[in-house]
DRENLOLO-826841 format. One line per 4 residues: number of its first residue (from 1); their letters; for each residue x, y, z of C-alpha. Coordinates in steps of 0.001 Angstrom, whole numbers, plus 524288, in hexadecimal, padded with zeros to 5 digits. Layout:
N
NUM) a) X Y Z ~ ...
This chain:
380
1) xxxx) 7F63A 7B73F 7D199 ~ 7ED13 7BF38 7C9B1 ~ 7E2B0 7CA4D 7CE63 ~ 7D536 7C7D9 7CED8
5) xxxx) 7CDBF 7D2D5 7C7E4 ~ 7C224 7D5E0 7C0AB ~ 7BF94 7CC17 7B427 ~ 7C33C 7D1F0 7A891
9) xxxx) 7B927 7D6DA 79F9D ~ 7B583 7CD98 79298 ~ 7AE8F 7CEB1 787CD ~ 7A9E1 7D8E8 77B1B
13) xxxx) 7A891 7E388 785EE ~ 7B3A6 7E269 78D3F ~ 7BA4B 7E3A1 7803A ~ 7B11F 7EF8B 77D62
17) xxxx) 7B70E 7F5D9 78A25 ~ 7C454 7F3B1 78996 ~ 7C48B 7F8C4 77A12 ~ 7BD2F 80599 78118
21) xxxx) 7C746 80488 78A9E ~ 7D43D 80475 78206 ~ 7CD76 80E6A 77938 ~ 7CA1D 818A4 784DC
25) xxxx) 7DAD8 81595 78BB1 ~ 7DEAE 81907 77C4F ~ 7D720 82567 77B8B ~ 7DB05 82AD1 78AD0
29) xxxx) 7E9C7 827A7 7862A ~ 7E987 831CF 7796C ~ 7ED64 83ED7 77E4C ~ 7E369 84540 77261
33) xxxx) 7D826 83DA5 77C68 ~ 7DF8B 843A1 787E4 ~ 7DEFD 85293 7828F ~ 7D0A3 850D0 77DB4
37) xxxx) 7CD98 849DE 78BA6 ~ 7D42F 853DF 7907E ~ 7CC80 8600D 78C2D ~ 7BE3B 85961 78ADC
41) xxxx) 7B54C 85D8B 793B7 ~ 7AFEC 84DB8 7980E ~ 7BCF0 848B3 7984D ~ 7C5D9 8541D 79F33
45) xxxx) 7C41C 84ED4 7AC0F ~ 7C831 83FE9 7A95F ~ 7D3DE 84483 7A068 ~ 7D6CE 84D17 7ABCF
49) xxxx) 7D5C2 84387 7B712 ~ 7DCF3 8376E 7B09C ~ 7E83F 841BE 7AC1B ~ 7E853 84520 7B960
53) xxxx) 7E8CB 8378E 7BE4E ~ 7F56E 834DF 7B655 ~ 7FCA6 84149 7B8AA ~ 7F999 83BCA 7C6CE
57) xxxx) 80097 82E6C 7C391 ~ 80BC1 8331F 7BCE5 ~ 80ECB 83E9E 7C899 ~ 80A9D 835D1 7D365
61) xxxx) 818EB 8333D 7D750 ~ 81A79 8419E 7D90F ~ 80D98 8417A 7E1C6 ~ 814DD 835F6 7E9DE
65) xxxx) 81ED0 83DD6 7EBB5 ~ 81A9A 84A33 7F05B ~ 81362 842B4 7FAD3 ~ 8200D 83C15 7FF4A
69) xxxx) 825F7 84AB6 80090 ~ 81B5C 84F7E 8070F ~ 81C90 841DA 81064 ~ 82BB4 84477 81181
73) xxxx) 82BDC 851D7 8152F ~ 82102 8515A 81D90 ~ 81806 85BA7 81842 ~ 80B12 85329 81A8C
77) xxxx) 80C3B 8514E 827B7 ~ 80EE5 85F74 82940 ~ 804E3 865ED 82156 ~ 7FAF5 85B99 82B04
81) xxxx) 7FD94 867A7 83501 ~ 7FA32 87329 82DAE ~ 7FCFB 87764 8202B ~ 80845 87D29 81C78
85) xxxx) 80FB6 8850A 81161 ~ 81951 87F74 807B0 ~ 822B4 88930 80D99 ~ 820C8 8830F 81D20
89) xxxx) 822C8 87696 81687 ~ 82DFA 877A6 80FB9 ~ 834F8 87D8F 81B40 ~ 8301D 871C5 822F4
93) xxxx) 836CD 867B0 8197D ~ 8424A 872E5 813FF ~ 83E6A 873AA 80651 ~ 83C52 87F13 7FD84
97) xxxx) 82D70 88421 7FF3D ~ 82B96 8831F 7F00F ~ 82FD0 87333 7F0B7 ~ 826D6 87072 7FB9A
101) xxxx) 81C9E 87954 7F50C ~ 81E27 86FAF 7E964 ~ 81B5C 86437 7F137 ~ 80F5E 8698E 7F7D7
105) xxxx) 80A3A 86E34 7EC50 ~ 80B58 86109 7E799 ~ 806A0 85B8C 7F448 ~ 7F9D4 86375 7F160
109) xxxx) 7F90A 85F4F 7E487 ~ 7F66A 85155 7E992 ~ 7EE6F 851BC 7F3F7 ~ 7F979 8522A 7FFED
113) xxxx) 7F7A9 8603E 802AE ~ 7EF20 86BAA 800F4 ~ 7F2E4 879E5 7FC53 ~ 7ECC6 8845D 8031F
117) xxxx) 7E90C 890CB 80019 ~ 7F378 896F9 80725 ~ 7FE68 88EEE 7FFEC ~ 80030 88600 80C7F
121) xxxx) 7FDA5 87739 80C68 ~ 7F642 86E46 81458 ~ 7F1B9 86083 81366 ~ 7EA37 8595A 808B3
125) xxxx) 7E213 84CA3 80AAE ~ 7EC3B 84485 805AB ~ 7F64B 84A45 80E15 ~ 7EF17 84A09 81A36
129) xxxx) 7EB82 83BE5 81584 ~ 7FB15 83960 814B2 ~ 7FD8D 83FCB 82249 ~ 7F207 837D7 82886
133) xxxx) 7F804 82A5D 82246 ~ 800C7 822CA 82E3A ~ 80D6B 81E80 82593 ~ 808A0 82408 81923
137) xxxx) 816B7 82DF5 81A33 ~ 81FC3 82230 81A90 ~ 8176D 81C11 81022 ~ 819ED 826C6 8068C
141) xxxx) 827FB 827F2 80B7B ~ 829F4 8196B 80841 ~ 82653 81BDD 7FBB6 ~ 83162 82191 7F7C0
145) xxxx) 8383F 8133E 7F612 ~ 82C66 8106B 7ED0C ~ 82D1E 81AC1 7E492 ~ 83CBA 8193A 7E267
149) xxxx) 83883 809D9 7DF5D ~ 82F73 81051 7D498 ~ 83685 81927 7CE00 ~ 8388F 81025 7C135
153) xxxx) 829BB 808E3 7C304 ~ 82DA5 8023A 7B63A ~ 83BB7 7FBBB 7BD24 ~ 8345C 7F5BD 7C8CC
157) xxxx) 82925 7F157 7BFE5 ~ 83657 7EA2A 7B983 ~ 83A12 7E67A 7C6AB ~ 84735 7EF7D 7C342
161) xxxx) 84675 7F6D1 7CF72 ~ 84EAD 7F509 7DC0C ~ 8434D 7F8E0 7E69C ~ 84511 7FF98 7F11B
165) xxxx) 838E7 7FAC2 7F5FD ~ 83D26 7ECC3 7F6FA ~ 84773 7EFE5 80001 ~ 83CED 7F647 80820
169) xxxx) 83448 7EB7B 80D5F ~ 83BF5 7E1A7 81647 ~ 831DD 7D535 80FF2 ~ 83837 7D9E2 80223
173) xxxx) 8447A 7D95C 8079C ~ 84485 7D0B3 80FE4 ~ 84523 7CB69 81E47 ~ 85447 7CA69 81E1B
177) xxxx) 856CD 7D94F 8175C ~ 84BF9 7DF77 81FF0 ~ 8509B 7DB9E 82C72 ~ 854C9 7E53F 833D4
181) xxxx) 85463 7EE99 8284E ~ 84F01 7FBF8 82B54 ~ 846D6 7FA00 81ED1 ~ 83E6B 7F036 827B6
185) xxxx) 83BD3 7FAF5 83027 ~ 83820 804EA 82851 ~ 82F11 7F9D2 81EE1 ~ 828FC 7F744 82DE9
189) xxxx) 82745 80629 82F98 ~ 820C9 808BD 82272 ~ 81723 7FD91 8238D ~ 813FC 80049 830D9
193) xxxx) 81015 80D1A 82DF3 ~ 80786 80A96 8216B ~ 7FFE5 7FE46 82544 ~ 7F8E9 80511 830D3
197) xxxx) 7EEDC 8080A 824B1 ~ 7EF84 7FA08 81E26 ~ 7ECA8 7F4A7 82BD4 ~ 7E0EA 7FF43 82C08
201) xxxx) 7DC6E 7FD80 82072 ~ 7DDB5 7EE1C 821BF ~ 7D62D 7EC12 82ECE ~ 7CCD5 7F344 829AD
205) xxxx) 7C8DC 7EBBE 81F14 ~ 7CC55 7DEF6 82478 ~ 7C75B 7DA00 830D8 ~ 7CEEF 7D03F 8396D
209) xxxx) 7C3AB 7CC50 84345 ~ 7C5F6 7BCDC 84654 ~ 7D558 7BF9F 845CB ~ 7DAAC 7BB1E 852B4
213) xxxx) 7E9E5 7BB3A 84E05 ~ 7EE48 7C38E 843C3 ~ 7FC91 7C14F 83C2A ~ 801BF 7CD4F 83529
217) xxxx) 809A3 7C806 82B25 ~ 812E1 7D314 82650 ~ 80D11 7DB1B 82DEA ~ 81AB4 7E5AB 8307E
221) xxxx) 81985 7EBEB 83BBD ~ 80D25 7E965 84217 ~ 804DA 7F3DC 83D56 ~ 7F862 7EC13 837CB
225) xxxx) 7F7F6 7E343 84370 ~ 7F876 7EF90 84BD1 ~ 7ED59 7F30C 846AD ~ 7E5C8 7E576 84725
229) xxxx) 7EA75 7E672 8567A ~ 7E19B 7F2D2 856C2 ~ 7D51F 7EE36 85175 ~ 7D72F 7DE9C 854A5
233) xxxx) 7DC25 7DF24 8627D ~ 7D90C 7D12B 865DF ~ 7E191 7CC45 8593E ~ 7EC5E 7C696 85AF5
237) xxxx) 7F762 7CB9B 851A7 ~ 803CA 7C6DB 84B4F ~ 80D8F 7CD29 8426C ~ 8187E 7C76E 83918
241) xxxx) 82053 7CE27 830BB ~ 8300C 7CED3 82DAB ~ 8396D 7CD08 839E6 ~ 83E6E 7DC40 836B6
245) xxxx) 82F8F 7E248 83580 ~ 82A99 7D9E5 84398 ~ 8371B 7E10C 84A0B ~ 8313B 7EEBA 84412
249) xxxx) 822B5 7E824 84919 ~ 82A06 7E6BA 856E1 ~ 83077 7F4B7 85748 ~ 82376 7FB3D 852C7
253) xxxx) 818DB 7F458 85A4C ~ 817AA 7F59E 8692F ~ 81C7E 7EB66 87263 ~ 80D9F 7E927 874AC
257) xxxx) 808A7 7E507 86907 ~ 801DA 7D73E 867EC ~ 805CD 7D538 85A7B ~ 80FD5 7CB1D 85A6B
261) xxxx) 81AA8 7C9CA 85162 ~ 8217D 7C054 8482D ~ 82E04 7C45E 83F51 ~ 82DFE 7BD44 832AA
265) xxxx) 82CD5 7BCAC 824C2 ~ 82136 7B488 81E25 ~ 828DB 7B20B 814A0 ~ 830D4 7A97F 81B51
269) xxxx) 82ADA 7A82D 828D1 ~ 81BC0 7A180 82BA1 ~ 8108C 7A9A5 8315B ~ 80F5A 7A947 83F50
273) xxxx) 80209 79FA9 84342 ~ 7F84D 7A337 84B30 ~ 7F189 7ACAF 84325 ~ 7E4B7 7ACCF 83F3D
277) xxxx) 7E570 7BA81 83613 ~ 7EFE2 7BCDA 82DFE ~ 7F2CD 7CC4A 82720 ~ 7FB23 7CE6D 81D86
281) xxxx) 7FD54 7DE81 81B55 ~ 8028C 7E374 80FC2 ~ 80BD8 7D65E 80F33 ~ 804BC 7D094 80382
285) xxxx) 80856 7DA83 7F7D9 ~ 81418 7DA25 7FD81 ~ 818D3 7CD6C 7F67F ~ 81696 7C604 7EA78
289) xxxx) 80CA1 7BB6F 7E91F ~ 8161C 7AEC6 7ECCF ~ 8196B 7B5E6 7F8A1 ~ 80AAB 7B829 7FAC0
293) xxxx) 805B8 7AB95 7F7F1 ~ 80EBA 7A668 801C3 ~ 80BC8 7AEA0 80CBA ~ 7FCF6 7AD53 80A60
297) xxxx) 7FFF7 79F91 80CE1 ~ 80661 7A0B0 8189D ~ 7FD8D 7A912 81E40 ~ 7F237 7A02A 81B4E
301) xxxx) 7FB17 794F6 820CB ~ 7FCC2 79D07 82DB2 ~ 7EDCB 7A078 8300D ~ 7E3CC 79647 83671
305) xxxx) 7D76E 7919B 8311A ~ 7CE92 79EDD 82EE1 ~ 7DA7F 7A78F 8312D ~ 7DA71 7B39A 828C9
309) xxxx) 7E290 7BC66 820A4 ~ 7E4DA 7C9F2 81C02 ~ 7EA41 7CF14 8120C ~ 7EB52 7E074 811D9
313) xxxx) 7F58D 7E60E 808B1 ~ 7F368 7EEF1 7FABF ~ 7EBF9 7EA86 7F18F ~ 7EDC2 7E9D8 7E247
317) xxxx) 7E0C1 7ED56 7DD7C ~ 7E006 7E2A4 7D3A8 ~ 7D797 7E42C 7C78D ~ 7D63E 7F09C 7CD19
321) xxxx) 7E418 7F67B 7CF96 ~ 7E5D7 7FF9A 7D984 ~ 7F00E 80AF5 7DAD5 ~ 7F24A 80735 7E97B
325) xxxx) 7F3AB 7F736 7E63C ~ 7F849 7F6C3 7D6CB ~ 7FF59 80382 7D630 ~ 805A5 805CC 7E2CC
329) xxxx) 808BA 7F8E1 7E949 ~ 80AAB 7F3F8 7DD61 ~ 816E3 7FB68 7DA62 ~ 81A49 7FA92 7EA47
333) xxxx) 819AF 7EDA1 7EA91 ~ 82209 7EAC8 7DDF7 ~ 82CE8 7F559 7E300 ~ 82B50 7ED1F 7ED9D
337) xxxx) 83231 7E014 7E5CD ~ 825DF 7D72A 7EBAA ~ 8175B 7D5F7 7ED0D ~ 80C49 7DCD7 7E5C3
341) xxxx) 7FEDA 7E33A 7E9D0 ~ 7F442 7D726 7E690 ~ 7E4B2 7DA81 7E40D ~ 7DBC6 7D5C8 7EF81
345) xxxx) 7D807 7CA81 7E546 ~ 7E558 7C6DE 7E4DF ~ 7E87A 7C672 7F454 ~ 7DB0F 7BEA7 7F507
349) xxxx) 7DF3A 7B4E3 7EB41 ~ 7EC45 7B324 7F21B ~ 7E77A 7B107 7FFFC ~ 7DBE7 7A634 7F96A
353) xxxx) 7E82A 79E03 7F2DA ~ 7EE71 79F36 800F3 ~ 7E3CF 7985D 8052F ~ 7D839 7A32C 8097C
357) xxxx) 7CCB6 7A4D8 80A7A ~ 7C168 7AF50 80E4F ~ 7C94E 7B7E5 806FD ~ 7C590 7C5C7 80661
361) xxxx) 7CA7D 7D316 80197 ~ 7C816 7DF59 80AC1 ~ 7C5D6 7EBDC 8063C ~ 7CDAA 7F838 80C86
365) xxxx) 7CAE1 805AB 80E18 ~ 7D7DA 8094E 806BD ~ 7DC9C 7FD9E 7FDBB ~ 7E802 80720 7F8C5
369) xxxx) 7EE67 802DC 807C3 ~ 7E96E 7F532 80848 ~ 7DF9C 7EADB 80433 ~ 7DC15 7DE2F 80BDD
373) xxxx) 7D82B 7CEB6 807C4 ~ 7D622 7C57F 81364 ~ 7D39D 7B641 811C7 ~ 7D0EF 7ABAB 81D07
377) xxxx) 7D864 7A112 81E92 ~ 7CE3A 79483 81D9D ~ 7C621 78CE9 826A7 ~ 7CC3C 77EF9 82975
């Protein structure tokens, strides 16, 4: 399946533009250009920025990092309080004030904290951002698996790599493996706490007015149709996902709630009927096209006449790559052994050979956690 982008350019000046093009890459790549851009006066600033702008990309794991120490030891959520010295915070998290005086430094240096005058340290937007972000902590923290996965890039481009990621999420493993395997729990704990912004972001954008029965279709936990519940309170709601995740659905949700429940894998299992809306949350870029295809199918085979679907997941950006869609779930998603982030073009062209129509793509306040498509099953 290809992308649908912009058509290419043809003709004498596309040719023009490209040889302008190839010339302008050569001269930026000579280091004489790079000393003269350098110094002169017109092009300081723009030699400056994109040197910047690399020294950015090749330290950026060191940036990741400092935020997961700062995440670990808790400094964040205590600087949120009042700020402190590096002194009260090393004695907080016993180590040496000149180490944790490193790490706020470098904490200042990117936005998490501030230096003041004094030499104590309070909050910067980013870190108050962090602090204010439900799950974001065990995010970061869960990174760590990620990162080990990418220390040789260039062996899991070769698909050399042993991931630890694929032994992380129970549909990558598995039913059988994940059962009763406290990886389920913590996958159910992780995703619970980081789609409460997907689902956000996703209602937002997408509106499910004429819904009367809603089937979450790997939905973990609950959270998205908790939130549906909350602004739909006359919808009737439905949630399927593996027999290990509905048990974690069970433990989490109170004995109250009207969403009802079905264990099963739609890999293997149908889709429960009676459902006139069907979502599908970050399931999609989860698997590879075959896999795709097929559920697509079923889903269409499960909705009525007029019954809907959506579609809310990352995004690739397509002819237009994206560091949230191409760069990061792009890697994710290959650590993770299966699945890949797919343009809104793509998803659209997917759910029209399953059989779609109406098909639209909704735009989000922040695409970087999730983009949305939505099609309509047709009239009879």
């Amino acid at each position: 399946m290809t992308d649908i982008g912009h058509p290419g350019r043809v003709g004498p000046l596309s040719r023009l533009i490209e040889r302008f093009h190839a010339w302008r890459l050569d001269k930026i790549a000579s280091p004489d250009f790079q000393r003269w851009a350098a110094k002169f006066r017109l092009t300081r600033p723009f030699a400056r920025h994109d040197s910047e702008r690399l020294y950015d990309l090749v330290a950026g794991f060191v940036y990741s990092q400092t935020l997961l120490a700062c995440t670990e030891l808790g400094v964040l959520e205590t600087l949120r309080n009042s700020p402190q010295s590096a002194e009260a915070l090393g004695d907080r998290n016993d180590l040496p004030a000149d180490r944790m005086r490193t790490l706020c430094q470098a904490a200042s240096a990117i936005g998490l904290m501030v230096r003041l005058p004094d030499d104590t340290y309070r909050l910067g937007n980013l870190g108050a951002a962090a602090v204010g972000v439900p799950g974001l902590d065990r995010m970061i923290r869960h990174h760590k698996v990620f990162f080990r996965d990418l220390a040789d890039p260039v062996a899991l481009l070769r698909r050399e790599t042993d991931t630890e990621l694929s032994r992380f999420w129970p549909y990558v493993m598995g039913e059988a493996e994940a059962r009763d395997h406290e990886i389920a729990a913590e996958y159910s704990d992780l995703m619970a706490t980081s789609q409460e912004l997907v689902a956000e972001e996703t209602l937002d954008a997408v509106p499910l007015t004429g819904i009367a029965r809603l089937l979450d279709v790997g939905g973990g936990t609950g959270v998205f149709l908790e939130n549906v519940a909350a602004r739909y309170p006359e919808m009737e709601l439905h949630l399927m996902d593996l027999p290990a995740v509905i048990d974690a659905a069970r433990g989490r949700l109170p004995a109250s709630t009207r969403i009802t429940m079905t264990g099963g894998s739609f890999l293997d299992d149908r889709l429960p009927a009676g459902a006139d809306g069907i979502s599908l949350i970050r399931v999609l870029y989860d698997h590879d096209d075959p896999t795709v295809e097929m559920l697509l199918g079923r889903v269409f085979d499960a909705l009525p006449p007029g019954g809907r679907v959506i579609v809310s997941e990352p995004m690739s950006g397509g002819s237009r790559p994206s560091r949230a869609g191409d760069a990061y779930f792009g890697f994710y998603t290959m650590a993770m052994t299966t699945g890949r982030p797919r343009s809104a073009a793509q998803h659209l062209e997917l759910l029209s050979a399953a059989g779609f129509t109406g098909l639209r793509a909704h735009s989000t306040a922040r695409p970087f956690l999730t983009s949305a498509v939505s099609g309509r099953k047709p009239e009879v």
